[in-house]
SETORMAR-956699 format. One record per residue (C-alpha): residue in one letter; x, y, z. Coordinates in steps of 0.5 Angstrom, whole numbers, plus 500, padded with zeros to 3 digits. Each point is the difference from the previous one (the first is absolute). Example, Ala and Ser with C-alpha at 12.3 -4.5 7.8 and 13.67 -1.06 7.14 Angstrom:
<pts>
a525491516
s502507498
</pts>
This chain:
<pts>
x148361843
x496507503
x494497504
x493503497
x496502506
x492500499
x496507501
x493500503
x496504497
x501506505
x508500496
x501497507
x505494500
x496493501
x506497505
x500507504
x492499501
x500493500
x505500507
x495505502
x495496500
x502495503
x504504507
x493504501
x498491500
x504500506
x499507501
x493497503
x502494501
x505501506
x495506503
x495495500
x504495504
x502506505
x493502501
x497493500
x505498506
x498506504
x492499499
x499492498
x503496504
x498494496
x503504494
x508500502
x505499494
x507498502
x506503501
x503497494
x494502495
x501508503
x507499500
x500498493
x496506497
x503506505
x508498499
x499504494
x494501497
x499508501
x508501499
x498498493
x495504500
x505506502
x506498494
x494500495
x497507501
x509501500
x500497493
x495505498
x502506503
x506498495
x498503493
x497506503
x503507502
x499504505
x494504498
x496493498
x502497507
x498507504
x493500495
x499493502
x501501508
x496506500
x494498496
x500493500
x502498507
x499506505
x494501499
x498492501
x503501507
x497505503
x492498498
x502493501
x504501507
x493505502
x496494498
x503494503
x500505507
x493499500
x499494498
x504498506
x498504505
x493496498
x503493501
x506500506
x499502506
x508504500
x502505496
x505502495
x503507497
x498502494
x509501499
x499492502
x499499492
x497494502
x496494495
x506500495
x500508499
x507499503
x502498494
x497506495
x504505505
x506496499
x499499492
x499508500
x507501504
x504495495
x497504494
x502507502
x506498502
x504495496
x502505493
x503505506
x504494504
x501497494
x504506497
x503501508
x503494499
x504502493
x502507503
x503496505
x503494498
x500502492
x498494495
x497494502
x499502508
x499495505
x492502501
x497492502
x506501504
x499507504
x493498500
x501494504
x504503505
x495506501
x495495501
x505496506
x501507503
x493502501
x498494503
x506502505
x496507501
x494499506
x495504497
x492499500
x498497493
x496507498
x498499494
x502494499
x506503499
x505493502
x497497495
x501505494
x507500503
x500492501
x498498493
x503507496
x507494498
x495496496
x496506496
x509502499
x500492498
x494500495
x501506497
x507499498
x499492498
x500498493
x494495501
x500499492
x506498499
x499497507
x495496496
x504499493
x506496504
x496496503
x494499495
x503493498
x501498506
x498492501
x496497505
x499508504
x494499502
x503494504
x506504502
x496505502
x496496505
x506498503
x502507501
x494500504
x500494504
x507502503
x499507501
x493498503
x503496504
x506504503
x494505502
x496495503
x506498504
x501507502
x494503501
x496494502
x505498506
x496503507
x507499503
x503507497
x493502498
x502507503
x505500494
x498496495
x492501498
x496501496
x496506503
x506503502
x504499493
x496502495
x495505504
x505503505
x507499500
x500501492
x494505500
x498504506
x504500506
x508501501
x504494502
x502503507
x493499502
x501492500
x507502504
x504495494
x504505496
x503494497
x495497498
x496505497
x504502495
x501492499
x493498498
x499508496
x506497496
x496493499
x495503498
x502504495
x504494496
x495495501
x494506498
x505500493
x501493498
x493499502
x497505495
x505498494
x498493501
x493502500
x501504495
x503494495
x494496500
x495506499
x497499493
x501505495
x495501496
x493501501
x496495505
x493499499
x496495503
x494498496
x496508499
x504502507
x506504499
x505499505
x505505498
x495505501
x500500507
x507502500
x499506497
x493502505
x504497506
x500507503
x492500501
x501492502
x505502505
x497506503
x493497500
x501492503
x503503506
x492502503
x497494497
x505495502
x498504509
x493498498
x501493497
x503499507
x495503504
x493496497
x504494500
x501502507
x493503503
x496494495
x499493500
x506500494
x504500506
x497492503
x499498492
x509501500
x500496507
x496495498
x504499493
x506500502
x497494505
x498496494
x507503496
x504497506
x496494500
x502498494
x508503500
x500495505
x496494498
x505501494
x507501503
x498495506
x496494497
x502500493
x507503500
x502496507
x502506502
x499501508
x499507501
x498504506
x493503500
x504507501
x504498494
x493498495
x496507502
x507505498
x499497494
x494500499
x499508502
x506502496
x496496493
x494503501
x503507502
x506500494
x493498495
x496505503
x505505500
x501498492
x493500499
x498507502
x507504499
x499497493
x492502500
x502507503
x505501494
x495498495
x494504503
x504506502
x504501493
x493499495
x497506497
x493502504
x506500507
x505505496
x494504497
x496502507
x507500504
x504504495
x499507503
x503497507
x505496497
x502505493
x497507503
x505504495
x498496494
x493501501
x500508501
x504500494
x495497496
x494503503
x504506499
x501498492
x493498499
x497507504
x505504495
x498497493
x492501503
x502507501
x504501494
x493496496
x496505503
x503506498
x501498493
x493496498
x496506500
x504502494
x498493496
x492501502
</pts>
């Protein structure tokens, strides 16, 4: 039997925006743990929660926009980069070099592409390339060519090349087998196979815990921090620099393999418990926020910095100390007193600072979303987000405006 996937009202697939919606959750939920442990000393997320969330939330995000690139020819996809995507990077890569100019003391490049615009020159790239190397790659191997294949290898070599990371250029390379991946990849019948599936929710969760773990031990292990961590993994070894610079070729290629396996099996299993029809929480449309996901990622970068710096300059900051005080004095009474646990101080405040942060990180990413995807945002930040959408309505309505005005005199 052929499942039936449910359509917003857009025309959009329902599960497409509601895996969106919730990647750009953990979007702002890992940003916040990143910016939280540099500004907030009280506000330390650990290293599994991080871990967890960046073992493969933004390879899913490359496989899904993969997956759309599927049904569109080359001049869509080339009218797409060139409308939707080029003209955001550059107002947002000019905005965000002010913005940071006036709240660091060190500067970055403009070609830096910093505050998640990395991403939108890496989907520009992928767009424009994936129709020629996909029919490259029939030219060359004929009929069902090995394109996942070639990609992986491409991405493994580039990382042996010691080159600067202009443009994010390692990254668009390092990530380009997963955009091959999604679009080649039949998530629906995907889907069909697996839709009668018994106890998936719980398999999945065993898909992660195992995998979660196996990356825990690897990146978390400070005896092979030099190789296995996760700053280095997923932000150097896999996207910014190449693997000479860390002296272990081996390894390099080693942990860019294990990424791209652990990226795709983790993203199926995502994929399999997201529901696939619309959500709606009472009057709030979580679907909705998949399909404004660019406003939300664009715009929570600048309001996540400055979150962190009132908590920091203003008494919120004591207010964290002294709830994480009264938090660890709990955890503590709980685990020692009532459980018969006897756990060290040390070991009581880790735990309290990883369920305040983990709770504050899911409180905010979660308000974030909701504040930055509802309409009155989107309509004051269309022009920065969808610049070419807007001149084309105004364009519209000047048109129809000109055209009534030349014509009206005639029904006076």
């Amino acid at each position: 039997m052929t499942l039936q996937f449910e359509k917003t009202a857009s025309g959009r697939l329902a599960w497409v925006e509601n895996a969106y919606a919730i990647l750009m959750f953990l979007v702002i939920v890992g940003h916040f743990c990143m910016y939280s442990r540099v500004r907030v000393s009280w506000l330390v997320p650990p290293d599994w929660f991080c871990i967890l969330i960046y073992q493969f939330h933004m390879m899913a995000f490359v496989m899904l926009n993969g997956h759309l690139a599927k049904t569109s020819n080359f001049n869509k996809l080339y009218n797409r980069a060139m409308k939707k995507i080029l003209p955001p990077i550059i107002i947002w890569s000019v905005l965000y070099l002010f913005f940071h100019d006036l709240f660091f003391s060190f500067s970055i490049s403009l070609y830096d592409f910093e505050y998640g615009v990395w991403y939108l020159v890496s989907l520009f790239c992928w767009l424009l390339a994936i129709k020629p190397y996909v029919k490259f790659m029939k030219k060359i191997f004929g009929e069902n060519p090995p394109e996942v294949l070639v990609a992986v290898l491409i991405g493994l070599s580039f990382g042996l090349i010691d080159i600067y990371n202009y443009m994010s250029i390692h990254r668009t390379i390092a990530f380009f087998p997963l955009f091959v991946f999604g679009y080649r990849f039949n998530f629906e019948l995907f889907f069909e196979r697996f839709d009668n599936l018994k106890y998936r929710g719980i398999l999945v969760m065993m898909i992660f815990a195992f995998l979660s773990s196996l990356s825990i031990f690897l990146f978390v292990d400070r005896t092979i921090s030099s190789v296995f961590n996760l700053t280095k993994a997923y932000v150097d070894q896999f996207c910014q620099v190449s693997f000479i610079e860390y002296g272990d070729l081996f390894f390099g290629v080693l942990i860019r393999v294990y990424v791209y396996i652990i990226s795709i099996v983790l993203t199926l299993s995502f994929l399999l418990i997201v529901p696939k029809t619309t959500i709606k929480i009472g009057s709030i449309d979580i679907t909705k926020t998949g399909g404004r996901r660019l406003y939300v990622y664009l715009l929570h970068f600048g309001l996540i910095v400055i979150l962190a710096k009132v908590i920091q300059k203003t008494a919120l900051f004591e207010l964290g100390n002294r709830v994480l005080f009264l938090l660890e004095s709990s955890v503590s009474f709980w685990l020692n007193d009532f459980a018969g646990l006897d756990l060290a101080a040390t070991h009581t405040l880790f735990i309290a600072n990883s369920l305040l942060s983990i709770c504050l990180a899911l409180c905010f990413a979660g308000a974030f979303c909701l504040i930055l995807s509802s309409d009155f945002i989107c309509s004051k930040a269309s022009f920065f987000v969808e610049p070419y959408a807007n001149i084309e309505k105004h364009r519209s309505i000047a048109l129809k405006i000109s055209i009534w005005n030349k014509f009206s005199k005639y029904f006076n």
